[in-house]
Biotite code that builds the C-alpha atoms (Angstrom):
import biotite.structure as struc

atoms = struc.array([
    struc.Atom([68.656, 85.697, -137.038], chain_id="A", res_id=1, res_name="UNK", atom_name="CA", element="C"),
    struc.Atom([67.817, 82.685, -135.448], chain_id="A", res_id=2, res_name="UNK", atom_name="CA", element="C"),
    struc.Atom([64.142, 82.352, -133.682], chain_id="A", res_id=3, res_name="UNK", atom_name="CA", element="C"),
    struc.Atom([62.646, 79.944, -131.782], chain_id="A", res_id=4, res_name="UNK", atom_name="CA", element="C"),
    struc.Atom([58.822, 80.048, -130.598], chain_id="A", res_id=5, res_name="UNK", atom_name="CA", element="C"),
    struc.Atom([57.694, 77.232, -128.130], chain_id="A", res_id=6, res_name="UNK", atom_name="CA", element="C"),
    struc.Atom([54.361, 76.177, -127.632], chain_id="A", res_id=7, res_name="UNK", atom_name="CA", element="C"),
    struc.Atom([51.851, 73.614, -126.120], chain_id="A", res_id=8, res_name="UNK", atom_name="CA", element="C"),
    struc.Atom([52.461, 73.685, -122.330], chain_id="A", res_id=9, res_name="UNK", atom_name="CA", element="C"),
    struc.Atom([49.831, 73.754, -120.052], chain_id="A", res_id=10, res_name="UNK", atom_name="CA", element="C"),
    struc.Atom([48.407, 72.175, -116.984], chain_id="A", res_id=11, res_name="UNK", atom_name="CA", element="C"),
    struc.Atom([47.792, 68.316, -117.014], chain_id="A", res_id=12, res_name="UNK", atom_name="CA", element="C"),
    struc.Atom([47.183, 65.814, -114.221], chain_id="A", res_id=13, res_name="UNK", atom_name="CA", element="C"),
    struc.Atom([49.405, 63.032, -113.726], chain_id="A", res_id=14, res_name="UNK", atom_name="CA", element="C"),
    struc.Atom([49.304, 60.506, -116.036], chain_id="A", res_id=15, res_name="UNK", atom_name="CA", element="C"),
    struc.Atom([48.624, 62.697, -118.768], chain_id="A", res_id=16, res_name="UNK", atom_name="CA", element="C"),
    struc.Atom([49.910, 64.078, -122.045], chain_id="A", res_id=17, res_name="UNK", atom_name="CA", element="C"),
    struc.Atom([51.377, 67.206, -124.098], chain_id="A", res_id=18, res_name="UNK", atom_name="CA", element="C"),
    struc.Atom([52.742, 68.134, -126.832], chain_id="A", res_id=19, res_name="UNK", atom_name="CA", element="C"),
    struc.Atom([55.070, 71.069, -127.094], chain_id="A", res_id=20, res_name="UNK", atom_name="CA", element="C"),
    struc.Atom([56.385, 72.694, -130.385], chain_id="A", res_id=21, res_name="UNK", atom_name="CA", element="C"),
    struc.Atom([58.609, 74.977, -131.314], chain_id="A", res_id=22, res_name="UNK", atom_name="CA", element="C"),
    struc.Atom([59.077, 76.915, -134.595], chain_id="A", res_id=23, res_name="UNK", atom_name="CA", element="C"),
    struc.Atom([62.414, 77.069, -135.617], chain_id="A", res_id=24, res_name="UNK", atom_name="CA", element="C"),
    struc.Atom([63.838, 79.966, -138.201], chain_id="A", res_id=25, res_name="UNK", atom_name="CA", element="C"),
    struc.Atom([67.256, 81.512, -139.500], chain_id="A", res_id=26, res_name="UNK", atom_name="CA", element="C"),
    struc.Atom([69.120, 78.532, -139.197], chain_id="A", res_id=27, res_name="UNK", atom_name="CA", element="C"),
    struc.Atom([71.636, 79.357, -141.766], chain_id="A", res_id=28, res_name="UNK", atom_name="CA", element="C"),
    struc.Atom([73.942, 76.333, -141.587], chain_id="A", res_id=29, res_name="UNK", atom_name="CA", element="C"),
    struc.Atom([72.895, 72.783, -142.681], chain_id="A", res_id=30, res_name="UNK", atom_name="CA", element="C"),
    struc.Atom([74.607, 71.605, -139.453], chain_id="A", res_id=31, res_name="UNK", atom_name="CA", element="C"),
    struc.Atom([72.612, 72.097, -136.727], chain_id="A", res_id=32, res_name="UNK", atom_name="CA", element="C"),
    struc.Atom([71.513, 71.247, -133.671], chain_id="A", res_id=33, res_name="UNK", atom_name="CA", element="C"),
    struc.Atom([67.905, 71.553, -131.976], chain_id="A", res_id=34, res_name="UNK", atom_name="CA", element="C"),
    struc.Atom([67.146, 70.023, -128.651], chain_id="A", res_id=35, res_name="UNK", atom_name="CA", element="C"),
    struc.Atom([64.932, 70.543, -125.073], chain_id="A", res_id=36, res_name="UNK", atom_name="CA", element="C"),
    struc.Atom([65.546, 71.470, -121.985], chain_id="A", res_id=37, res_name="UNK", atom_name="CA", element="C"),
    struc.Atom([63.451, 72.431, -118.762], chain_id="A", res_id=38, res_name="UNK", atom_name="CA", element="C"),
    struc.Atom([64.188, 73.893, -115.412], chain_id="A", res_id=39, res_name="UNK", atom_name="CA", element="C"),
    struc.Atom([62.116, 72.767, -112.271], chain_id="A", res_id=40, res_name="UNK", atom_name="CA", element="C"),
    struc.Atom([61.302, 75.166, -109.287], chain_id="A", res_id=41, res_name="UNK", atom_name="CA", element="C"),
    struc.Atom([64.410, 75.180, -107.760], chain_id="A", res_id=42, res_name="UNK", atom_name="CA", element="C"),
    struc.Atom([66.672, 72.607, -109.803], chain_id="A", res_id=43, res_name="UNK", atom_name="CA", element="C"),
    struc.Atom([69.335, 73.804, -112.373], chain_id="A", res_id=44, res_name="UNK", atom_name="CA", element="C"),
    struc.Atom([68.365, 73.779, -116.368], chain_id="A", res_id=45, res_name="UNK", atom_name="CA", element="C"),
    struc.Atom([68.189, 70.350, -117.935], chain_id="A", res_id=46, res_name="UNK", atom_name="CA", element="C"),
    struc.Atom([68.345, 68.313, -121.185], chain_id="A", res_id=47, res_name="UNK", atom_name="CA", element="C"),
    struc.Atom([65.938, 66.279, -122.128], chain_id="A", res_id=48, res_name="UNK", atom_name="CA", element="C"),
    struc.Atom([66.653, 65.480, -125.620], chain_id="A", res_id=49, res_name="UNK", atom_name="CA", element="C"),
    struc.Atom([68.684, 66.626, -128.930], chain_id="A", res_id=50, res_name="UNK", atom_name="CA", element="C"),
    struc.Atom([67.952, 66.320, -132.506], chain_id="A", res_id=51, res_name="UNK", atom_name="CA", element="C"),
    struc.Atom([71.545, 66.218, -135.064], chain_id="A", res_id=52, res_name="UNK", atom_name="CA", element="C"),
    struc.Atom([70.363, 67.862, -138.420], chain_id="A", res_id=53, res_name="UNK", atom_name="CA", element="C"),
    struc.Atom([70.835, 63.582, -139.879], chain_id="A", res_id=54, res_name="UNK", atom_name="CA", element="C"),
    struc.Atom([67.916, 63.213, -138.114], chain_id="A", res_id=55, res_name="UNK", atom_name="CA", element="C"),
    struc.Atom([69.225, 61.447, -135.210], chain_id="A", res_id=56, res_name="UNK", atom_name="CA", element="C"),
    struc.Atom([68.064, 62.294, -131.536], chain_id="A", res_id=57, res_name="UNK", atom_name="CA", element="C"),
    struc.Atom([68.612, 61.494, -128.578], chain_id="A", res_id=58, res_name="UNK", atom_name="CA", element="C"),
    struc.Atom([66.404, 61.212, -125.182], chain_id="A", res_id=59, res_name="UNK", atom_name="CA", element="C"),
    struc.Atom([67.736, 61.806, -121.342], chain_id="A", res_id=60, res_name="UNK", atom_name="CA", element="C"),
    struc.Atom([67.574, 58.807, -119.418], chain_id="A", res_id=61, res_name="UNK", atom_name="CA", element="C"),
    struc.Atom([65.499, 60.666, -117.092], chain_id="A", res_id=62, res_name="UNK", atom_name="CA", element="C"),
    struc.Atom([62.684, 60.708, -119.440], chain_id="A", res_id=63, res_name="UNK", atom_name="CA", element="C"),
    struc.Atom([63.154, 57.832, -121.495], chain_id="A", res_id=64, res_name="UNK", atom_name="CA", element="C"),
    struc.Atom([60.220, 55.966, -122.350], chain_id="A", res_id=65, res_name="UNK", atom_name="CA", element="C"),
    struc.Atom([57.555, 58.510, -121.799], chain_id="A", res_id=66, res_name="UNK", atom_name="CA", element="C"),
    struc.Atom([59.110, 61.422, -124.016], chain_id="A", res_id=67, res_name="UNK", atom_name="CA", element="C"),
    struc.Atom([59.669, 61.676, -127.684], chain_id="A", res_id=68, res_name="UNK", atom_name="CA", element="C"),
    struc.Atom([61.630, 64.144, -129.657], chain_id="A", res_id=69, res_name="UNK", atom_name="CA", element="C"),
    struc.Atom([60.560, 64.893, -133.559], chain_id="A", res_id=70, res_name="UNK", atom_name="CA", element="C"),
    struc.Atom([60.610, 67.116, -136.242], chain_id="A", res_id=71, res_name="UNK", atom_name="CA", element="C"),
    struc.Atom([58.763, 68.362, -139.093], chain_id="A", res_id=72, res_name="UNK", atom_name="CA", element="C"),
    struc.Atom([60.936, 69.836, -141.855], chain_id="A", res_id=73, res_name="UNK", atom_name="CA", element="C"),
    struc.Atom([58.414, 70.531, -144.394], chain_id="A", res_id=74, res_name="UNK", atom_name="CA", element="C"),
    struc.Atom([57.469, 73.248, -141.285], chain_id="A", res_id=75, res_name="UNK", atom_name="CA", element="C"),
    struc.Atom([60.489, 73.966, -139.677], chain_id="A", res_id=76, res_name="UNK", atom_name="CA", element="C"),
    struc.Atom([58.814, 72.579, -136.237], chain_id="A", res_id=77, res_name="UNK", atom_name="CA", element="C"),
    struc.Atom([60.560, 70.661, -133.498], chain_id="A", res_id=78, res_name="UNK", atom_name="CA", element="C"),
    struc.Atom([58.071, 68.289, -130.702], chain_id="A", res_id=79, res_name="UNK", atom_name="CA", element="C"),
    struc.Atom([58.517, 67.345, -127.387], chain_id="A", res_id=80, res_name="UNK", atom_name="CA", element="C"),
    struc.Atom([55.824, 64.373, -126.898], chain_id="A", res_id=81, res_name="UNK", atom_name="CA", element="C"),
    struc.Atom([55.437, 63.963, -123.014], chain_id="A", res_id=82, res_name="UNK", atom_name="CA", element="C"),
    struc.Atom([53.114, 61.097, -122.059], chain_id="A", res_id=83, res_name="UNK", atom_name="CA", element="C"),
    struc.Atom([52.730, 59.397, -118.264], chain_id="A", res_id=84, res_name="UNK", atom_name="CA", element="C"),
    struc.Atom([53.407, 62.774, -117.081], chain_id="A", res_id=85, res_name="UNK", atom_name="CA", element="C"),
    struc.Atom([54.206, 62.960, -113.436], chain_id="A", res_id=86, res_name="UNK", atom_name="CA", element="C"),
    struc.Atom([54.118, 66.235, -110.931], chain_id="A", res_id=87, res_name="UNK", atom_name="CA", element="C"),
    struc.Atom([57.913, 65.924, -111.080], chain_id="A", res_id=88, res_name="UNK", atom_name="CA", element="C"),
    struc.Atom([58.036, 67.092, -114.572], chain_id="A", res_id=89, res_name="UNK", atom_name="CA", element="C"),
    struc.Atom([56.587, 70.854, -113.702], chain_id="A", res_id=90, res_name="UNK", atom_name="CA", element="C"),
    struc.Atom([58.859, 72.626, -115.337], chain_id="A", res_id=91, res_name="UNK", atom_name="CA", element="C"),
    struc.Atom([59.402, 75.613, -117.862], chain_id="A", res_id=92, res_name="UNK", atom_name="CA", element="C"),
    struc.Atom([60.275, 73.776, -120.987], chain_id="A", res_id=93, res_name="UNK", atom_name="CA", element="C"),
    struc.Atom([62.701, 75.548, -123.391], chain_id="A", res_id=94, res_name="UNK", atom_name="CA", element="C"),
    struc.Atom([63.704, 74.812, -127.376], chain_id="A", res_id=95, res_name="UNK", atom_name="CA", element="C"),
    struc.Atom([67.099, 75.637, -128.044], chain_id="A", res_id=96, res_name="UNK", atom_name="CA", element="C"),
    struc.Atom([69.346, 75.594, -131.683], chain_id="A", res_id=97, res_name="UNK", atom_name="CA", element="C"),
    struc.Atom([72.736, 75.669, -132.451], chain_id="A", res_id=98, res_name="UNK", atom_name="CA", element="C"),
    struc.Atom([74.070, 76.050, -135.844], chain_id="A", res_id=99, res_name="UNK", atom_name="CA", element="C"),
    struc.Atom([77.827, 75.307, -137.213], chain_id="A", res_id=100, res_name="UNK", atom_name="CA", element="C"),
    struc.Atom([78.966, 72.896, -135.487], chain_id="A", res_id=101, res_name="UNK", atom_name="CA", element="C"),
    struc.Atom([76.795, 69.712, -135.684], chain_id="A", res_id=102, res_name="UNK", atom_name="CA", element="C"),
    struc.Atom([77.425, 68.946, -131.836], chain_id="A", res_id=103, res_name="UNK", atom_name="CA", element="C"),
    struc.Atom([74.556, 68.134, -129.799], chain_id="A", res_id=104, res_name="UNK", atom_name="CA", element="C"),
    struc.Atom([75.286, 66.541, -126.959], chain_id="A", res_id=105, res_name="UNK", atom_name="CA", element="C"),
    struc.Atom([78.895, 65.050, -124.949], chain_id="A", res_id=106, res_name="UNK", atom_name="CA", element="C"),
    struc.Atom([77.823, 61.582, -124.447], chain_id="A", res_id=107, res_name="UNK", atom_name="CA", element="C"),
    struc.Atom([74.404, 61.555, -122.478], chain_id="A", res_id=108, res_name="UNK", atom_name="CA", element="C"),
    struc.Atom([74.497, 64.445, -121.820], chain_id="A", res_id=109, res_name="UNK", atom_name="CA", element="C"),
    struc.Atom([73.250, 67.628, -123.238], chain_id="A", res_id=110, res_name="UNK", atom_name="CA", element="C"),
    struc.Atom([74.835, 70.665, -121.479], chain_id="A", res_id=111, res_name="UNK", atom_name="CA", element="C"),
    struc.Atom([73.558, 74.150, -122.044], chain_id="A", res_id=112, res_name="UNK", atom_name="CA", element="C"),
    struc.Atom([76.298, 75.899, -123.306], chain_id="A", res_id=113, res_name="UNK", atom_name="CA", element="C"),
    struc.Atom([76.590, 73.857, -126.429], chain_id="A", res_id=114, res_name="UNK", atom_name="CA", element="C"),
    struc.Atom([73.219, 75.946, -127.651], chain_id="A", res_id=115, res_name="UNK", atom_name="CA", element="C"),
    struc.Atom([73.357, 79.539, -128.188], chain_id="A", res_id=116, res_name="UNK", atom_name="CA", element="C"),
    struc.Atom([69.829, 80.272, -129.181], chain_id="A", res_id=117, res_name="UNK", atom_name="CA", element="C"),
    struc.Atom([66.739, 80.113, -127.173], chain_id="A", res_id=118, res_name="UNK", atom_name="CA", element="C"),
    struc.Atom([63.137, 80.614, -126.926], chain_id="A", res_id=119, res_name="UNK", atom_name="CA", element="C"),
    struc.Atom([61.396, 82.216, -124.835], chain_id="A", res_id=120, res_name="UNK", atom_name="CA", element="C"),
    struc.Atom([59.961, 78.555, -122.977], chain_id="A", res_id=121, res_name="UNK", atom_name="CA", element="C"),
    struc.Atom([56.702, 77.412, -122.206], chain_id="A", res_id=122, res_name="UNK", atom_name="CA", element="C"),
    struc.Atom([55.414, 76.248, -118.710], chain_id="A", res_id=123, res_name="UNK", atom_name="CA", element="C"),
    struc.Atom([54.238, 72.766, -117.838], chain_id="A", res_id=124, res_name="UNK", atom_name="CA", element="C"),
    struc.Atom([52.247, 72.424, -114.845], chain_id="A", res_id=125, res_name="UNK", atom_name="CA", element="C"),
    struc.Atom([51.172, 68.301, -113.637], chain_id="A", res_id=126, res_name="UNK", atom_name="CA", element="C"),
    struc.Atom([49.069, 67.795, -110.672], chain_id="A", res_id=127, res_name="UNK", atom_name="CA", element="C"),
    struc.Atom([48.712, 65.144, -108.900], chain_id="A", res_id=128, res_name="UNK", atom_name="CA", element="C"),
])
């Protein structure tokens, strides 16, 4: 059974920082998939960035520059580094996995319903 446990959001003034993790467990296949998303007040859920299981990742162009996807294997642990944060980035961030297939994203893009497991997200609050 695939989990996934976010953490690390918070409130932050503009200009700031967070990190958010997520523990990752039950991923059964060697090809996998983990990536972000986040849905705004309003605005429909969106990608931010993917990780392949070769290690490879990929950012949204909407965020490029001031986020940074990682992982920790050694602890099964996937970060979201958000820096220059701006009030436009409120969101509730979510982790997501897929396992089987190796595909993350369809070019720049990182849609949803390529990732069947989710946690449970974490909210990000930025004032200005």
């Amino acid at each position: 059974q695939v989990q996934l446990v976010e953490s690390g959001g918070g409130s932050v003034q503009a200009g700031g920082s967070l990190r958010l993790s997520c523990e990752y467990s039950g991923l059964t296949s060697s090809k996998y998939c983990l990536a972000w998303f986040r849905r705004a007040p309003g605005k429909e859920r969106e990608g931010i960035g993917s990780l392949h299981y070769t290690g490879s990742s990929m950012i949204s162009s909407s965020v490029k520059g001031r986020f940074t996807i990682s992982q920790d294997t050694a602890k099964n642990i996937l970060h979201l580094d958000m820096n220059n944060l701006d009030p436009d980035d409120t969101a509730i961030y979510y982790c997501a996995a897929e396992h089987g297939s190796g595909i993350c994203r369809t070019g720049p893009m990182i849609p949803p319903t390529l990732y069947h497991y989710w946690g449970q997200g974490t909210q990000v609050a930025v004032s200005s």
